[in-house]
C-alpha positions as CSV (number, residue, x, y, z in Angstrom):
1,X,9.9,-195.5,140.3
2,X,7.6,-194.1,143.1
3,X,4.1,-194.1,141.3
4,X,2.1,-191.0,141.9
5,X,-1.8,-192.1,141.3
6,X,-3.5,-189.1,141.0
7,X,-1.0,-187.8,138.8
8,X,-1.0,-190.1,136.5
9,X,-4.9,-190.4,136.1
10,X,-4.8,-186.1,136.1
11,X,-2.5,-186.1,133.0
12,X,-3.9,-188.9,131.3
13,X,-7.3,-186.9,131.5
14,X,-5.3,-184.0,130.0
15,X,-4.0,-186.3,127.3
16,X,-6.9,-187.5,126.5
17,X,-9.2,-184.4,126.2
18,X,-6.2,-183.0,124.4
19,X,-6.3,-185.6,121.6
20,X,-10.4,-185.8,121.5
21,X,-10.0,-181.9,121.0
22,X,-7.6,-182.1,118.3
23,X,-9.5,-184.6,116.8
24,X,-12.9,-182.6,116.7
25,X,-10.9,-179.4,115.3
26,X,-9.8,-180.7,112.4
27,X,-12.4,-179.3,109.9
28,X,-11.8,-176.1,111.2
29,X,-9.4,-173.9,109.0
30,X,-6.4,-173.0,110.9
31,X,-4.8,-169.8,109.4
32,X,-1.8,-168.1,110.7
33,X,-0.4,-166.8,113.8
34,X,-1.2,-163.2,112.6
35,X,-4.2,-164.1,110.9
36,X,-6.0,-166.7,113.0
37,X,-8.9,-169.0,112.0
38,X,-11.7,-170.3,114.0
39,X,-9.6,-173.4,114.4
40,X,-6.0,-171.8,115.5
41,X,-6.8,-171.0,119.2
42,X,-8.3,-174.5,120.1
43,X,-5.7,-176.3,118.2
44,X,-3.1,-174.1,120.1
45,X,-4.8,-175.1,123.1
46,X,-4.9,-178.6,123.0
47,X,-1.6,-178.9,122.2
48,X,-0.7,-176.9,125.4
49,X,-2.9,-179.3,127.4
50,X,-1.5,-182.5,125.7
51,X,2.1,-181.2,126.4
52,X,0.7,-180.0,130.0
53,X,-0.9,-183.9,130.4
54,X,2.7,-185.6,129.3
55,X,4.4,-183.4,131.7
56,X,2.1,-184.2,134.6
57,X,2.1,-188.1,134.1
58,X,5.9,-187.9,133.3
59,X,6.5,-185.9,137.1
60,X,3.8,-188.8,138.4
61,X,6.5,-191.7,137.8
62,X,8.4,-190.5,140.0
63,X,6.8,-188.3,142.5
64,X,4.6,-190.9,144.4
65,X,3.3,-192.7,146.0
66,X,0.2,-190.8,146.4
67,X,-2.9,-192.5,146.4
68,X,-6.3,-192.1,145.2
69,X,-8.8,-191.2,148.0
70,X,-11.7,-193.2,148.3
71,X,-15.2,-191.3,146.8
72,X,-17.9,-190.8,148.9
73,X,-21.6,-191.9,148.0
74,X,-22.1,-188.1,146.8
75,X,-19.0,-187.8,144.7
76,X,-20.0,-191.3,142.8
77,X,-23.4,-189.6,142.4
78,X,-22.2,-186.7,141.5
79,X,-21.1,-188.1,137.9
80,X,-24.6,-189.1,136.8
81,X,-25.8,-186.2,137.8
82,X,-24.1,-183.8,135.8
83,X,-24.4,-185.8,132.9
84,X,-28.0,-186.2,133.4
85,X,-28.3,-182.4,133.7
86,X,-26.2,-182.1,130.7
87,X,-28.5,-184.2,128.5
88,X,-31.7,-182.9,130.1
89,X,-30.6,-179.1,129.2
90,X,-29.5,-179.3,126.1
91,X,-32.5,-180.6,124.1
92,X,-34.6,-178.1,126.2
93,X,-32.3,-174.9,125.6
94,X,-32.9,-176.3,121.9
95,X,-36.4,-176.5,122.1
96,X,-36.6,-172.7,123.4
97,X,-35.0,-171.7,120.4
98,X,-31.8,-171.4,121.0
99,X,-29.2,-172.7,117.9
100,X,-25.6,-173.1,117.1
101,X,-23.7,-174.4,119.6
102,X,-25.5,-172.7,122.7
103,X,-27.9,-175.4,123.8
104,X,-24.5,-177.5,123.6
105,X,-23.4,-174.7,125.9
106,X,-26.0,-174.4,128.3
107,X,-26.2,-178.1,128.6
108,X,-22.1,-178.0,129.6
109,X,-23.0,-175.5,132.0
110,X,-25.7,-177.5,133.6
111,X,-23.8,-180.5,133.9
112,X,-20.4,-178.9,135.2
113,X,-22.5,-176.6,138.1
114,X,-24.8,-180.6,139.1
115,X,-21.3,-182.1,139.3
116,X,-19.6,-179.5,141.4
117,X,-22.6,-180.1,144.2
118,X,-19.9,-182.8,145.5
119,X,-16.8,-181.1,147.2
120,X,-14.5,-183.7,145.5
121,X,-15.7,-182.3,142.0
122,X,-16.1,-178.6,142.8
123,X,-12.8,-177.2,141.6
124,X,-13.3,-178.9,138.3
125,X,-16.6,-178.4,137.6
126,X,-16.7,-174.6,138.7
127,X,-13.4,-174.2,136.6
128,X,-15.4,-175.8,133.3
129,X,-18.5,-174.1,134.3
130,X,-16.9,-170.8,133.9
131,X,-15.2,-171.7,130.7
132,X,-18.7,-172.6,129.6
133,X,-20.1,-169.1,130.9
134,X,-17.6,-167.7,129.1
135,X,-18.7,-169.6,125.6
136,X,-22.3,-168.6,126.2
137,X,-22.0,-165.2,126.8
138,X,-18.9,-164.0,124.6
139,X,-21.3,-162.6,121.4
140,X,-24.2,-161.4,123.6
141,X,-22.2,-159.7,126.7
142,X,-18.7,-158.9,124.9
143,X,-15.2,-159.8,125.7
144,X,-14.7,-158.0,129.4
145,X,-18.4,-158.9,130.8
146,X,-17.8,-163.1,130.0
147,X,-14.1,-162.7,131.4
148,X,-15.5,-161.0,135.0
149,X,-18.3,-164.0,134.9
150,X,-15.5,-166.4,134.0
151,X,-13.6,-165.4,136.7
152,X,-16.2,-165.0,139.3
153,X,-17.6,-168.6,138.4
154,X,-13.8,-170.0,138.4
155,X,-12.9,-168.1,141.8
156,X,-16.4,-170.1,143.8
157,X,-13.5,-173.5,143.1
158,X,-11.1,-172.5,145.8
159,X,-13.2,-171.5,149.2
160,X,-10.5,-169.7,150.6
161,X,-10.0,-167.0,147.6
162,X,-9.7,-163.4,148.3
163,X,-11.7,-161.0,146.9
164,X,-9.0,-158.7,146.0
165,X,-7.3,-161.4,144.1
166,X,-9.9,-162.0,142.0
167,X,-10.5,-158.6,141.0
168,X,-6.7,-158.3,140.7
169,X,-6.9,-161.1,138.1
170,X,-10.3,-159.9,136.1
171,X,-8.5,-156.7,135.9
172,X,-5.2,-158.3,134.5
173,X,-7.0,-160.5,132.4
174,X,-9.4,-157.8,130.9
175,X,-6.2,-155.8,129.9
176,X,-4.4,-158.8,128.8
177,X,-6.9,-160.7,126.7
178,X,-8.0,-156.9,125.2
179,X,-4.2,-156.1,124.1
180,X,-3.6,-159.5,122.6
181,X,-6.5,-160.5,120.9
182,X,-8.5,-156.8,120.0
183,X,-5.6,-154.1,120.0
184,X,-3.0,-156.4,118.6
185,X,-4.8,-159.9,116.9
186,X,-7.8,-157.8,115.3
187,X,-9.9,-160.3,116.2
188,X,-13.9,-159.3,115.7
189,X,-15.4,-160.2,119.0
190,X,-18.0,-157.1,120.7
191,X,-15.9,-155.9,123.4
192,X,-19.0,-154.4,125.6
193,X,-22.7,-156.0,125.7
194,X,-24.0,-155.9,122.2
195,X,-27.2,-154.2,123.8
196,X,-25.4,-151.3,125.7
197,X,-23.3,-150.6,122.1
198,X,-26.6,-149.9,119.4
């Protein structure tokens, strides 16, 4: 066996988020394939990630060796920061007034954007920032609006990006995620701001 480091720490991250995910779903009510409840789509996903994570650390037994790199002071910083941020945020986006899950949310997103200050943690954090964008602004800004901020927040991960690739992608995606889920799922979510609709 040629041990691949990273790889194996990657999927075992994957794995592990995966199973903590499944965990916190279960009092959700599943439903069906045509009929989805609010607990189908997460459970879907995490099984896709824990099946993603097994594949990764299976390919990192063999693949290797490839080494950790060492962290720089920023990048061990970097950690306490974010979750600093997260836990500073969320008690005050509750205070404001907000409810539900979106000081949870804006919390998230404050600790995912802190972390990604450190180049090591960018792609990650930018990437779970703009799931986290999406999550805050899905009911407010509707389905295509979260997905272009999604996207945009997701893209700032990889410096090199071109800008006709990411408007190649929010446009696929925009057209994908509104076939699947409104034209064909019925699924209730606004598709435009809820203030540009009344």
């Amino acid at each position: 066996m040629r041990l691949n480091t990273k790889d194996l720490i990657g999927g075992g991250m994957l794995l592990l988020l995966a199973l903590i995910g499944l965990w916190l779903n279960q009092d959700h009510t599943l439903g069906t394939a045509r009929r989805m409840g609010p607990g189908y789509m997460p459970m879907l996903t995490f099984w896709l990630l824990g099946g993603l994570g097994a594949i990764v650390m299976i390919a990192g037994l063999f693949n290797g060796p490839d080494p950790l790199d060492r962290w720089t002071k920023l990048e061990i910083m970097a950690v306490p920061f974010g979750i600093l941020a997260c836990f500073v945020i969320y008690p005050i986006a509750a205070a404001v007034g907000f409810s539900g899950w979106y000081p949870l949310g804006f919390g998230l997103l404050a600790g995912c954007l802190a972390v990604s200050i450190a180049p090591g943690w960018r792609p990650i954090g930018l990437v779970h920032a703009g799931m986290a964008m999406f999550g805050l602004m899905l009911e407010q800004f509707g389905l295509m609006a979260s997905i272009v901020a999604t996207v945009a927040v997701a893209s700032l991960a990889e410096p090199t990006h071109r800008v006709k690739g990411v408007v190649g992608m929010i446009i696929f995606l925009c057209v994908l995620c509104w076939w699947v889920f409104i034209r064909e799922l019925d699924i209730r979510v606004p598709l435009w701001p809820v203030f540009l609709v009344r």
